[in-house]
MARRO-180978 format. One record per residue: residue in three letters; x, y, z of N, C-alpha, C in turn. Coordinates in steps of 0.1 Angstrom, whole numbers, plus 5000, padded with zeros to 4 digits. Atoms other than C-alpha are relative to their C-alpha. Example, Ala and Ser with C-alpha at 12.3 -4.5 7.8 and 13.67 -1.06 7.14 Angstrom:
Ala500949885000512349555078500950125000 Ser499149895000513749895071499250115008 
# end
This chain:
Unk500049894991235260960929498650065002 Unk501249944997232261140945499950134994 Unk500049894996230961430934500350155008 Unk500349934989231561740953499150144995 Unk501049925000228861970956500350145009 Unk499849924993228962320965498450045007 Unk501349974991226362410996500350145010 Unk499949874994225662751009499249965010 Unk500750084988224062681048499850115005 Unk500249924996222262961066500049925013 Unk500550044989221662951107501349935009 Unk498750044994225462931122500150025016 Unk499549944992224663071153499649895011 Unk500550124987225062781178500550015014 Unk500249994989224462941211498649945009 Unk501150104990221862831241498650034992 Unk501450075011218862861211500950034990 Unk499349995011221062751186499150014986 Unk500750015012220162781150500649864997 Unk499850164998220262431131501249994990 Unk498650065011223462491104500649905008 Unk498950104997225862351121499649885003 Unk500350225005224061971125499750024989 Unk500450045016223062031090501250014992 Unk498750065005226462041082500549904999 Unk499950134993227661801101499249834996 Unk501150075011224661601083500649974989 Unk499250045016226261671046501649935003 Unk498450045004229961621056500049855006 Unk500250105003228561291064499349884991 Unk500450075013227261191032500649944993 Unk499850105006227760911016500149974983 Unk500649985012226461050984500650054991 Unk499649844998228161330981501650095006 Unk498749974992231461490991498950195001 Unk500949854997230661931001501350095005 Unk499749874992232162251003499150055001 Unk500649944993230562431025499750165004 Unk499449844993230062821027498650065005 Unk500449954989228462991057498950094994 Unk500649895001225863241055499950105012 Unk500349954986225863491083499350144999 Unk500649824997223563791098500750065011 Unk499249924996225763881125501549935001 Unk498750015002229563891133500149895005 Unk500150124988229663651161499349865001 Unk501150145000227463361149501749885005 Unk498750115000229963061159500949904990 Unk500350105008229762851132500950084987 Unk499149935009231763151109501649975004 Unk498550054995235163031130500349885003 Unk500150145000234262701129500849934989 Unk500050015010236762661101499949854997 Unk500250155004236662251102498549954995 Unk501150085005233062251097499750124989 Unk500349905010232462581074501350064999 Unk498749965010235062651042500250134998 Unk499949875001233963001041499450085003 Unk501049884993231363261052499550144993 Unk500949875000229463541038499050055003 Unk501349924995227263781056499250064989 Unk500749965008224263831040499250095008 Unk501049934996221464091045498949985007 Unk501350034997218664071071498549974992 Unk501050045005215463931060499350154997 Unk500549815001214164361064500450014992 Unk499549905009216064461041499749954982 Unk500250015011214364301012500649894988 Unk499350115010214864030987500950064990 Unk499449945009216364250959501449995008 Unk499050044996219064280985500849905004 Unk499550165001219563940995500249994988 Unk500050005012219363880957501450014991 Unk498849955004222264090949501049975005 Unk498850074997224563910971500049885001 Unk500050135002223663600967500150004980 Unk499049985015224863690930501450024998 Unk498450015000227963780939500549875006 Unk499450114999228563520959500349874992 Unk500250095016227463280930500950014996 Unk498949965009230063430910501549945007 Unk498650094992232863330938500149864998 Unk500250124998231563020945499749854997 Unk500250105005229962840920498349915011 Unk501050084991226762740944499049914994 Unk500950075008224762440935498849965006 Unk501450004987222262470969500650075008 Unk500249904991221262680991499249905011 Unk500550064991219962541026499550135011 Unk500349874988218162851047499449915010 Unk500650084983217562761085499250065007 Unk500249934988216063021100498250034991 Unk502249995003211663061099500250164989 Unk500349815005212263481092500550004989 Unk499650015015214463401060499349944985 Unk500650095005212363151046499350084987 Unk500649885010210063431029500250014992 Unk499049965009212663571009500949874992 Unk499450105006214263250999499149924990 Unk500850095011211263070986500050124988 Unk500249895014210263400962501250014993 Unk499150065011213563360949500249884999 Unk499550175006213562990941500149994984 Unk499850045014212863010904500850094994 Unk498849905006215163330896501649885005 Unk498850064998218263130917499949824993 Unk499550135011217362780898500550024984 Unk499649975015217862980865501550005003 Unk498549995007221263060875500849885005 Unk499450194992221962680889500249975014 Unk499350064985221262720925498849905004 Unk501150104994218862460940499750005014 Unk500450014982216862460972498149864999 Unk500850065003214062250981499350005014 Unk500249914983211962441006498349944998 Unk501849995003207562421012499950104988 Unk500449895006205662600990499350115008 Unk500149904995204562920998498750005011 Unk500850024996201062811006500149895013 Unk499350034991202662571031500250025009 Unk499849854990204462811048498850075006 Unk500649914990201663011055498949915008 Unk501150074992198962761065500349945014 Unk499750094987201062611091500150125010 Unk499549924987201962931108499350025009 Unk500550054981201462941145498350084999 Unk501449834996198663281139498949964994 Unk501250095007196862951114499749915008 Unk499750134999197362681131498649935003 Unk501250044997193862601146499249974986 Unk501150065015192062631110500949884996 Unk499250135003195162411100499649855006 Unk500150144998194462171124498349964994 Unk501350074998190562121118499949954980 Unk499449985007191962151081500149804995 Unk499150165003194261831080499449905012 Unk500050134987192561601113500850045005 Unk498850054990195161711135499250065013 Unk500849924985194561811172500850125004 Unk499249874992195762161181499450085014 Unk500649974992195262301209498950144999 Unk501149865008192662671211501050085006 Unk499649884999194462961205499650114994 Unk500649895000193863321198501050134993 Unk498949925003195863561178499350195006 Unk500449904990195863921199501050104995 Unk499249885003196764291189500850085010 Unk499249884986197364491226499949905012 Unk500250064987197264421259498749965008 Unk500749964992193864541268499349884995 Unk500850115001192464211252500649875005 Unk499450124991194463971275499249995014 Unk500749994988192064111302498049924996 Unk501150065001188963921284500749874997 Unk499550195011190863561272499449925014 Unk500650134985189663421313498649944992 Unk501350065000186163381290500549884988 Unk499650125006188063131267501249915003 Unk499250134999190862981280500050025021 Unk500049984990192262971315501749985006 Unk498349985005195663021327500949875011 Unk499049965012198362901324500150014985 Unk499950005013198763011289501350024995 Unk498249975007201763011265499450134991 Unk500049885010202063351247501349984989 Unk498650065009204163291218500050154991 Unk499649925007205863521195499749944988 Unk500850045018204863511156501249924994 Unk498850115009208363361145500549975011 Unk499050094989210363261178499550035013 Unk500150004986210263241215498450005006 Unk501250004988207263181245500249995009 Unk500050004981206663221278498949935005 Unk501250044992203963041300499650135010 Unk500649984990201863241319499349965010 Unk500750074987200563201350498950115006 Unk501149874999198563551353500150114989 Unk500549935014197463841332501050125000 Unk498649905000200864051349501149924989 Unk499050105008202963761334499750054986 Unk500550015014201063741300500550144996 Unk499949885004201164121297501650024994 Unk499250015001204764111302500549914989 Unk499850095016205563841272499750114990 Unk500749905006203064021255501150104991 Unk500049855006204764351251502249944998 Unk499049984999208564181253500149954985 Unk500750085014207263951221500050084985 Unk500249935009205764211203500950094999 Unk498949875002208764471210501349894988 Unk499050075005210964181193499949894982 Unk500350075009208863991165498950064991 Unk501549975005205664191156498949955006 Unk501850064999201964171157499649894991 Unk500550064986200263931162500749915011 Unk500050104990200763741193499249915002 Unk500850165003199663411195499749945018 Unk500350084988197963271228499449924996 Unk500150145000197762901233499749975013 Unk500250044987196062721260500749905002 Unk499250054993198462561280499649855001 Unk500650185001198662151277500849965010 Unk499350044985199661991310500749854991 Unk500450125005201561681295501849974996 Unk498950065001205161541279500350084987 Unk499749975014206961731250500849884990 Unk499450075011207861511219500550094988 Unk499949915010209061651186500749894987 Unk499350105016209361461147501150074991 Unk499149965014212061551122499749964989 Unk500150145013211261451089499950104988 Unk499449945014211561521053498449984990 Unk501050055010208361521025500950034987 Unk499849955015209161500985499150074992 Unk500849845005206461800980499349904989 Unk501050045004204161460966499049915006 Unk501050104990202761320996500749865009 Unk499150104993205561081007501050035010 Unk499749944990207161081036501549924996 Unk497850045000211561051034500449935006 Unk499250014987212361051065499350045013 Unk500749994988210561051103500849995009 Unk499150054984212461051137499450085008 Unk500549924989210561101169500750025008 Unk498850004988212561191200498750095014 Unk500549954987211361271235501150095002 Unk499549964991212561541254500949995012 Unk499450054987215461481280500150135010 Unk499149894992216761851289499550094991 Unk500749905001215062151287500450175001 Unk499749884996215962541283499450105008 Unk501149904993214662791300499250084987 Unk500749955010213962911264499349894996 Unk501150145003211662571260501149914987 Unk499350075007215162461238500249855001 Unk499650094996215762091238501549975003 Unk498949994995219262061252501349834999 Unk500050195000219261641254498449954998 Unk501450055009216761441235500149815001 Unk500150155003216061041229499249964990 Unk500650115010215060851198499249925007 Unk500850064995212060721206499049884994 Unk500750035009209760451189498849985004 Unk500649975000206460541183499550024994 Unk500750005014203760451162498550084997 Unk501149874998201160721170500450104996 Unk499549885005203660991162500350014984 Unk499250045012204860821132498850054990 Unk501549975003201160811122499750174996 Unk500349905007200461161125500950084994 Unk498849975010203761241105499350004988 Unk500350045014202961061076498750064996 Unk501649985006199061201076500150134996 Unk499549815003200761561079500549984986 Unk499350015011202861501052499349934988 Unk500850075009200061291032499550084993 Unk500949925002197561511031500250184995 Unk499449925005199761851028501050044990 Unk498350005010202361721003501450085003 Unk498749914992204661871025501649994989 Unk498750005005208061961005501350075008 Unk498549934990211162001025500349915013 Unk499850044990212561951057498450055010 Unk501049954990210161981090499949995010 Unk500150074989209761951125498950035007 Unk501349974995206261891143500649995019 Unk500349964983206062011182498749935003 Unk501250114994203661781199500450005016 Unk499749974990202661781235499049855000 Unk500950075007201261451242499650035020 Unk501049934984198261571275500049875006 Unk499650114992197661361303498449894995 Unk500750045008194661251278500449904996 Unk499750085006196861061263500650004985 Unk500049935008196361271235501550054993 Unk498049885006199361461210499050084991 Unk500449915002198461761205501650134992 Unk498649915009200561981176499950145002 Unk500349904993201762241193500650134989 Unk499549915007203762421167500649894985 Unk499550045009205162331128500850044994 Unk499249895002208562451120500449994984 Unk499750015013208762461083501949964996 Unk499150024999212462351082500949915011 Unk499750104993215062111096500350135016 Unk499949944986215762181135501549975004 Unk498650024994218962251156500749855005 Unk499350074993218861901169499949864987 Unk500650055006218461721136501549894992 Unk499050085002222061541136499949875013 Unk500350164999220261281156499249954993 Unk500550075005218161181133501450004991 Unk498849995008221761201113500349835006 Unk499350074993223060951141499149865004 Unk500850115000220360681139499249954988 Unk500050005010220460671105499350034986 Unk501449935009218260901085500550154995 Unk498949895008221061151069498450094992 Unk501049895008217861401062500950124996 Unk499149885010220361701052500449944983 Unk499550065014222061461024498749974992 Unk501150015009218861341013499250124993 Unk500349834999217261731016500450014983 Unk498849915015220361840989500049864989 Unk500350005013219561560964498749944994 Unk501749915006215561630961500450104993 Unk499849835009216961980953500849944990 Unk499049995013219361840929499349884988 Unk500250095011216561590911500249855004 Unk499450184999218061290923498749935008 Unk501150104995215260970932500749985013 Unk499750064987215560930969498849935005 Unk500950084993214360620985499550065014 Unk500349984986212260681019501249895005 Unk499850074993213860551049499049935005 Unk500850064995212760241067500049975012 Unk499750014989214060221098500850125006 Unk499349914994215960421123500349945016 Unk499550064990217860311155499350085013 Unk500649934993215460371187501149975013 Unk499249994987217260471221501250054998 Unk498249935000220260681210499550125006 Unk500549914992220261001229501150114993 Unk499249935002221861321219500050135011 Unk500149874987223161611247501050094993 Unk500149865009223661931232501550055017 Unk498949984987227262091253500650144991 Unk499549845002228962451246501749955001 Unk498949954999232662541245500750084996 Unk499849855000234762811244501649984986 Unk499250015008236862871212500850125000 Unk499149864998239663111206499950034987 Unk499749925009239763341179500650104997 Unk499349885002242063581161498950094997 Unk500549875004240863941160499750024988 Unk499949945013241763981127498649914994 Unk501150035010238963761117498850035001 Unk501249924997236163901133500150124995 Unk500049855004237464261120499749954982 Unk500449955019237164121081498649945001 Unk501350035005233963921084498850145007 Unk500749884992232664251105500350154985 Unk499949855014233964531077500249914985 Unk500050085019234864291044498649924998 Unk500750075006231864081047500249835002 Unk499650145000233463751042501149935010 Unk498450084991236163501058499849884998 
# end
């Protein structure tokens, strides 16, 4: 008989920018390795993925990333005590923080995660990324990290517009003038903080890798996928496995040279250069990361047993031309359960 492993999974909320639990479920409860209960983590009432009872066994809301690790802390001790947890899987960029700085307090009490290191984390972030790229060989594009508005009225002497204005943890806009830009700008910073990150705009094809490092320089798992279907929030919606040995390439050099530990997904724009240009690096797996599930590269199952010690072989292959389309539906739910995971906490 298998194992069964208990896994706590952050990032349920799979609306039109979903978060990535629910394929990283969907990932473990297809493991081979492994059998899984599964319990939820939620920041608000309404994430989906908390009344999802066939793919999550249980749910506890935890505390905003604001409110401080000591508090996360303290309920991720209680829940311990319910549950027995033997990994933790956080999905979301703004948690991350808080999860790594407790890694070696929650492996004392037996929980396992297997995230970047801290130094990692910060080198890659969007507000680094340029030193990053000249850093590791990669090609980034030139961007500019910006305090107010009144310095969006001098960027015409370095870039030229259209420009992406990006938020520090999520969301971008393209601009097309300095009304546009301003507007991002101030909707960005009302929503994520200072800085804002402007990026010069790459005319060109979006791609994007999934993949896994063992935090020694080896690469797990890779899967490129092109872009099929697009959100208006720049979401990918439908994607294709693609094969591609230039992407693969600067996977494995990322992950060579960084000793990348964890899950990851590189944003790549490839210009009419010819070029791929890394447009962003999301330190964790991604919402659409149950096709690299589906072409045979179970990166979740692999993920949970790094953290648990276990030798995992790299993959060697992966099936090119499967396509995945991302679809909505409408579930019914009793009241009563939204009223206890809303006032009790759990469900």
């Amino acid at each position: 008989m298998k194992k069964t492993i208990n896994i706590a999974v952050s990032g349920l909320n799979a609306i039109d920018s979903p978060g990535p639990g629910i394929s990283v479920i969907r990932g473990l409860r297809d493991a081979t390795s492994f059998d899984v209960r599964i319990i939820g983590l939620s920041y608000e009432s309404l994430e989906p993925g908390i009344y999802m009872h066939d793919v999550v066994d249980k749910t506890y809301q935890v505390p905003y990333p604001t409110a401080g690790t000591e508090a996360l802390m303290a309920r991720l001790e209680y829940i311990h005590e319910k549950e027995h947890l033997d990994v933790i899987i956080p999905n979301f960029d703004a948690e991350l923080y808080s999860f790594m700085k407790l890694e070696g307090e929650l492996k004392k009490m037996g929980i396992h995660m297997f995230l970047p290191t801290m130094q990692q984390f910060e080198e890659r972030h969007k507000v680094n990324l340029p030193e990053f790229g000249k850093k590791y060989d990669i090609l980034v594009p030139d961007s500019k990290n910006i305090f107010g508005t009144n310095e969006l009225y001098t960027l015409t002497n370095e870039f030229t517009y259209p420009m992406v204005i990006k938020g520090k943890y999520y969301d971008a806009g393209i601009a097309y003038n300095v009304e546009q830009a301003k507007s991002y700008f101030n909707k960005l910073s009302a929503k994520w903080g200072l800085p804002i990150v402007v990026q010069q705009f790459v005319h060109g094809t979006e791609y994007n890798v999934t993949g896994l490092g063992d935090g020694n320089g080896n690469t797990i798992a890779a899967v490129p996928m092109r872009k099929q279907y697009i959100t208006d929030k720049g979401k990918a919606w439908g994607g294709i496995s693609i094969d591609d040995k230039k992407m693969l390439e600067i996977t494995h050099n990322f992950v060579s040279k960084t000793k990348w530990r964890g899950g990851f997904e590189l944003e790549l724009m490839k210009g009419q250069d010819n070029h791929y240009y890394l447009m962003e690096i999301n330190p964790r797996m991604p919402a659409w990361i149950y096709l690299a599930v589906g072409v045979g590269q179970n990166i979740p199952e692999a993920l949970v047993n790094l953290a648990l010690g276990e030798k995992v072989e790299p993959f060697k292959d992966y099936i090119k031309g499967k396509m995945f389309v991302r679809y909505a539906w409408d579930m019914i739910v009793d009241i009563e359960e939204f009223q206890a995971i809303s006032t009790i906490g759990e469900l």
